[in-house]
C-alpha positions as CSV (number, residue, x, y, z in Angstrom):
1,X,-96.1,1.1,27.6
2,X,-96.0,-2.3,29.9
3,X,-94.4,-5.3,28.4
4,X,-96.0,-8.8,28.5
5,X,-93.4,-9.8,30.9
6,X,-93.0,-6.8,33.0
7,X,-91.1,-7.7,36.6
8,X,-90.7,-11.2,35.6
9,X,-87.2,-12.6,36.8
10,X,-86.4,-15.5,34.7
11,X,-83.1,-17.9,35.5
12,X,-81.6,-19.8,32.2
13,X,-79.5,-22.5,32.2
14,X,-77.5,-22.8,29.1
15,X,-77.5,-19.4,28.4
16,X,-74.7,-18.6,26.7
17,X,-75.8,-20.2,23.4
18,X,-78.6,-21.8,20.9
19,X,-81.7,-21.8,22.4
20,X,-80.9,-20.7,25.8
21,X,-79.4,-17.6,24.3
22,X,-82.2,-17.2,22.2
23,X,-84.9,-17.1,24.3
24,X,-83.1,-14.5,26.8
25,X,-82.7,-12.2,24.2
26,X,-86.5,-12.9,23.8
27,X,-87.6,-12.4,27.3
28,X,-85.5,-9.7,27.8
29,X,-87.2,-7.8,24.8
30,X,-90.5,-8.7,26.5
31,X,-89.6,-6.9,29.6
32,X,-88.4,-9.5,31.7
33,X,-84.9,-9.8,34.1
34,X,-83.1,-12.3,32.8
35,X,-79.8,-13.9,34.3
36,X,-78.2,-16.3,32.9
37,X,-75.8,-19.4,33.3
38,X,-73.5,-21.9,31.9
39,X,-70.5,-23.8,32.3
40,X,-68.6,-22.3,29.5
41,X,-67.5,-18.9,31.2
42,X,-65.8,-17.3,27.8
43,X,-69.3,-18.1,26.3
44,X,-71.3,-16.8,29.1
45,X,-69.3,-13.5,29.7
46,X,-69.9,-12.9,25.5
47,X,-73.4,-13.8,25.9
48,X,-74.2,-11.5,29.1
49,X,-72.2,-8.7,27.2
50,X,-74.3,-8.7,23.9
51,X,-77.4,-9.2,25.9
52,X,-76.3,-6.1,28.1
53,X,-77.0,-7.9,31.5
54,X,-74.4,-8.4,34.4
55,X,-76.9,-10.8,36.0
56,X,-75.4,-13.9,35.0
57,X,-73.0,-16.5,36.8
58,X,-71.3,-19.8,36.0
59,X,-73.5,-22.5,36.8
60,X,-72.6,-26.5,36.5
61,X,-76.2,-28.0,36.2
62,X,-74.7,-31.4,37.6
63,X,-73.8,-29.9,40.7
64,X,-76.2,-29.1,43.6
65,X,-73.8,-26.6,45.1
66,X,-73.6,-24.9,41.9
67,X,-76.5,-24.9,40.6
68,X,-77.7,-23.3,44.0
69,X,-75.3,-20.8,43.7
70,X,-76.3,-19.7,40.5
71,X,-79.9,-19.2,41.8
72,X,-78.9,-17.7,44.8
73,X,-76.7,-15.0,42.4
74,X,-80.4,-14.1,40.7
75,X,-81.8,-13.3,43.6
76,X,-79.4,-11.1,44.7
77,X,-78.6,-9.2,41.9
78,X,-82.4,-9.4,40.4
79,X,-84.7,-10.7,42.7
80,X,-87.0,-13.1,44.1
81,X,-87.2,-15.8,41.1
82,X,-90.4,-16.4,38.9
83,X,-88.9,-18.5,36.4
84,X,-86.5,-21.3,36.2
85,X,-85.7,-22.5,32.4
86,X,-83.9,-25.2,32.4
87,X,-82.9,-25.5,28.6
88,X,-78.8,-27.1,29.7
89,X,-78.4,-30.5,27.5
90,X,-76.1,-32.2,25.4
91,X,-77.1,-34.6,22.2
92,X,-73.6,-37.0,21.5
93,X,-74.4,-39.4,18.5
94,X,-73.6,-42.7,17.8
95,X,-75.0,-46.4,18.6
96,X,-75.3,-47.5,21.7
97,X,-72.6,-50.0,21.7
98,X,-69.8,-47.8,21.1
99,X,-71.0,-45.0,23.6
100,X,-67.9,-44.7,26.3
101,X,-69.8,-45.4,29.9
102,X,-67.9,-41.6,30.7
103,X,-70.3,-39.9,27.7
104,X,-73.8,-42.3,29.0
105,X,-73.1,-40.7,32.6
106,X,-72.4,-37.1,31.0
107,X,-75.6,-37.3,29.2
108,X,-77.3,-38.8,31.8
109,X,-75.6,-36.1,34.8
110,X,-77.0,-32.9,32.8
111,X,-79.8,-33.8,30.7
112,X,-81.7,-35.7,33.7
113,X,-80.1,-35.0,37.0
114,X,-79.5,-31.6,36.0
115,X,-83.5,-30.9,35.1
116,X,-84.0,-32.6,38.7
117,X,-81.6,-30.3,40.4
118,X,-82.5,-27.6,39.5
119,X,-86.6,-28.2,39.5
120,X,-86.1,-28.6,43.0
121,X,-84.2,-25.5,44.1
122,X,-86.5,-23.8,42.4
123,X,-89.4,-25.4,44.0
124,X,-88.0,-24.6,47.2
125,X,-88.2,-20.9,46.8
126,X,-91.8,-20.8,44.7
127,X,-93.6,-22.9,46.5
128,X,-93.5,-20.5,50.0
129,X,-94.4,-17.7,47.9
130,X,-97.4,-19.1,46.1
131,X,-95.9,-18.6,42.4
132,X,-93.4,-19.6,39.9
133,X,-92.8,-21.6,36.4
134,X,-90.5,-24.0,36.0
135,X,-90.1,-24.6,32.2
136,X,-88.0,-28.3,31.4
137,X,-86.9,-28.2,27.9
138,X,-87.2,-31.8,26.4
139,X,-87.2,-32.7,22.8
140,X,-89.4,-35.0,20.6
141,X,-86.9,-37.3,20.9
142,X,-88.3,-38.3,24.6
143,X,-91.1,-39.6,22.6
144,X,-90.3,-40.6,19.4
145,X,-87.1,-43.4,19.6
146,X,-84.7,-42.6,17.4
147,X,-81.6,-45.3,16.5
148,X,-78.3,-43.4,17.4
149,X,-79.5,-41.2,19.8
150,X,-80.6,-44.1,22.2
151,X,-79.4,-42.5,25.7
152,X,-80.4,-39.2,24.6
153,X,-83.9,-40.3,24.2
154,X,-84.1,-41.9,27.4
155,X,-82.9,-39.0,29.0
156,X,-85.7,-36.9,27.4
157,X,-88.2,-39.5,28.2
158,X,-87.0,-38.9,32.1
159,X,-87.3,-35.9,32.0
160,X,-90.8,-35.8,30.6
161,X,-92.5,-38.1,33.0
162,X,-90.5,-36.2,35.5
163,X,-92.0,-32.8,35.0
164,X,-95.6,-34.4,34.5
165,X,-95.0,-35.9,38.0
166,X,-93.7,-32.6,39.3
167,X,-96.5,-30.6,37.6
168,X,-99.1,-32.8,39.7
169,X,-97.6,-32.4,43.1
170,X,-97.8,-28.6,42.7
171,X,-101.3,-28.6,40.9
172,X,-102.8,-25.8,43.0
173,X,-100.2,-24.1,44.7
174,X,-99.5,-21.4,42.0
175,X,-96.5,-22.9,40.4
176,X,-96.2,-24.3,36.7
177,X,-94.3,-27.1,35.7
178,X,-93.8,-27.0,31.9
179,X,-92.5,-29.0,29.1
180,X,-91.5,-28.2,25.7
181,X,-90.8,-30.2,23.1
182,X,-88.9,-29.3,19.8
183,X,-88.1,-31.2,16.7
184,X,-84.0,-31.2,15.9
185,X,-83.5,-27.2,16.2
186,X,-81.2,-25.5,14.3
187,X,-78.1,-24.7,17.0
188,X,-74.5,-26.7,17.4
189,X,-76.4,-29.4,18.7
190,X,-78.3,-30.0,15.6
191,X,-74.4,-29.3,13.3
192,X,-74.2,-31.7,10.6
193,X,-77.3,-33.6,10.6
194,X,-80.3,-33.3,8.4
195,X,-83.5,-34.2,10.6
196,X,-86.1,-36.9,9.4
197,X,-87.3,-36.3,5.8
198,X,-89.8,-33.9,4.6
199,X,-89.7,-32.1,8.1
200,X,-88.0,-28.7,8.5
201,X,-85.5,-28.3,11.6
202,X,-86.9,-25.7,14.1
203,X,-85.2,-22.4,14.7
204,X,-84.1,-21.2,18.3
205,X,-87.1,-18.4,17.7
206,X,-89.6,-20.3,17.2
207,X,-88.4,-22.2,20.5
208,X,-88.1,-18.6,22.5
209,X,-91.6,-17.7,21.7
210,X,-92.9,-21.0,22.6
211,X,-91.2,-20.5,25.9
212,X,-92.9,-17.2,26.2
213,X,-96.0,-18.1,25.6
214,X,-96.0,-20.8,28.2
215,X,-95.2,-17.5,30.6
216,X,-98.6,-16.0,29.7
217,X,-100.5,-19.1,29.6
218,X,-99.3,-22.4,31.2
219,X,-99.3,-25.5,29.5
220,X,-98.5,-28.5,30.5
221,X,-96.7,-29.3,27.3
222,X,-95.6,-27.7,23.5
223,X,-94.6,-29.8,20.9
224,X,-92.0,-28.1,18.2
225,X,-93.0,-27.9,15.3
226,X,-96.9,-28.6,15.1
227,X,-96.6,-31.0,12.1
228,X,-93.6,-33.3,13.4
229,X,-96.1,-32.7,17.0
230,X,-98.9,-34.2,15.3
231,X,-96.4,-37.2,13.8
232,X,-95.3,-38.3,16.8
233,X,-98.6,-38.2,18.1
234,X,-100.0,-40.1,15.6
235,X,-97.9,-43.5,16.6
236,X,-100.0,-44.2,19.4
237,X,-103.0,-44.8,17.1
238,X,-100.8,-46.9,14.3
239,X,-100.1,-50.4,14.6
240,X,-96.0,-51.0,15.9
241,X,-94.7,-52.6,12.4
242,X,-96.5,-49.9,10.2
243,X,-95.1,-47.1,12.4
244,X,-91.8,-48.9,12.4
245,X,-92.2,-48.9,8.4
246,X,-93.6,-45.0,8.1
247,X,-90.7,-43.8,10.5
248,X,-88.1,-45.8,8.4
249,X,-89.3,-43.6,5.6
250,X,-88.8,-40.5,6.8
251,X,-85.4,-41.4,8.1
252,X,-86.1,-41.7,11.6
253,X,-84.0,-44.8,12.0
254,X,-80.8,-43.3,9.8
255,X,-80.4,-40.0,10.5
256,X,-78.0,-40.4,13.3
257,X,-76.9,-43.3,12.3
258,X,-75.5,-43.1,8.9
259,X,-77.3,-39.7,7.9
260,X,-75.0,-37.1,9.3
261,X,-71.8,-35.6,8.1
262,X,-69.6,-36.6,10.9
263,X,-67.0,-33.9,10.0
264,X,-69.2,-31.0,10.0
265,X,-70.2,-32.5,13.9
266,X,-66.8,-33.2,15.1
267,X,-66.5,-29.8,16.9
268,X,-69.9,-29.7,18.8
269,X,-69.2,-33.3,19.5
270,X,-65.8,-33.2,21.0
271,X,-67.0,-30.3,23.2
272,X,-70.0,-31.8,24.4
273,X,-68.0,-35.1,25.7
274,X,-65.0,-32.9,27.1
275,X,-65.8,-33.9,31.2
């Protein structure tokens, strides 16, 4: 019986854990080639191994070289890519004025320049063959500003207006340029901090089958989960002190400020500003 995803080659940066990882798994189950990347290469050799694939390779997102490397290692080992995920991003906490300029460029280099990369290496090989997806994964942060995670939100923000920019230019040609948008998900990104009041953290499945959903029917954006969607939605149509006021009440302004267990995040943290 054909799968939904049947002769689909799909590229993921990131692969080797949390949502990347996730959503491979779930591809793969829905009949698509999936290869995979990321920087850690004891991660990404346990990754490729569980998921039973030898397509994957070592990919630095930050690096034009490697990133077309890494693409150029799909198509040889799996073929012409259709899909380009990519889901590589780090989310340091802490206020602005004690960020270290080394962990604003870090966040900056993969979350931004990373997306920008690889969009257009991709780009370059759908466009002459009249098909593709290119899938940015951004976060509700890029549209909801949250105190502690200021740099982080502006990268999200980039990358959002990026991808709408891109997703013009190729209206037409038979590419997608998709964004999706998930409340604080529940990976080592999200390790030791609660998420605003009332509002559950996302799992990596739920992110996975947005993802492959997009692959059946493009969208130009999906907003993890609906309800927190719909809440940051909603600001547009409130006055700026009331929001200011309803966001304070669910913790918007606290949780990574004082509302996270800075042991419990010390590991994920000290790995994500390693350079």
């Amino acid at each position: 019986m054909s799968k939904p995803l049947d002769g689909r080659v799909v590229a993921i940066t990131g692969g080797a854990r949390g949502i990347g990882h996730t959503t491979a798994r779930r591809l793969v189950a829905l009949g698509a080639s999936v290869a995979i990347g990321d920087i850690d290469d004891d991660a990404l050799e346990a990754a490729a191994a569980e998921l039973g694939t030898s397509a994957h390779h070592r990919v630095d997102v930050t690096d034009p070289a490697s990133f077309a490397a890494f693409l150029d290692h799909v198509e040889a080992t799996v073929g012409p890519l259709d899909v380009l995920i990519n889901n590589a991003g780090i989310m340091p906490v802490g206020r602005i004025v004690d960020e270290d300029d080394a962990v604003t460029k870090r966040i900056l280099d993969i979350d931004v320049f990373g997306v920008i990369i690889g969009t257009k290496l991709a780009l370059q090989r759908m466009l002459p063959r009249g098909r593709g997806h290119v899938v940015n994964i951004a976060s509700l942060a890029g549209e909801l500003p949250m105190p502690g995670l200021s740099t982080y939100c502006g990268a999200k923000h980039a990358v959002l207006g990026f991808s709408d920019a891109v997703r013009k230019e190729v209206r037409g040609t038979g590419v997608h340029v998709s964004s999706v948008l998930p409340n604080l998900t529940n990976t080592q990104l999200a390790s030791g901090t609660t998420g605003m009041r009332g509002f559950r953290q996302v799992q990596p499945e739920e992110v996975a089958d947005a993802i492959a959903g997009l692959l059946t029917r493009p969208r130009p954006r999906v907003r993890l989960t609906r309800v927190a969607g719909l809440l940051v939605q909603a600001q547009g149509f409130v006055p700026g002190p009331l929001w200011e006021a309803v966001s304070r009440l669910f913790g918007v302004e606290s949780q990574f400020i004082s509302g996270y267990d800075t042991a419990a995040r010390a590991a994920y943290e000290d790995r994500v500003r390693a350079c």
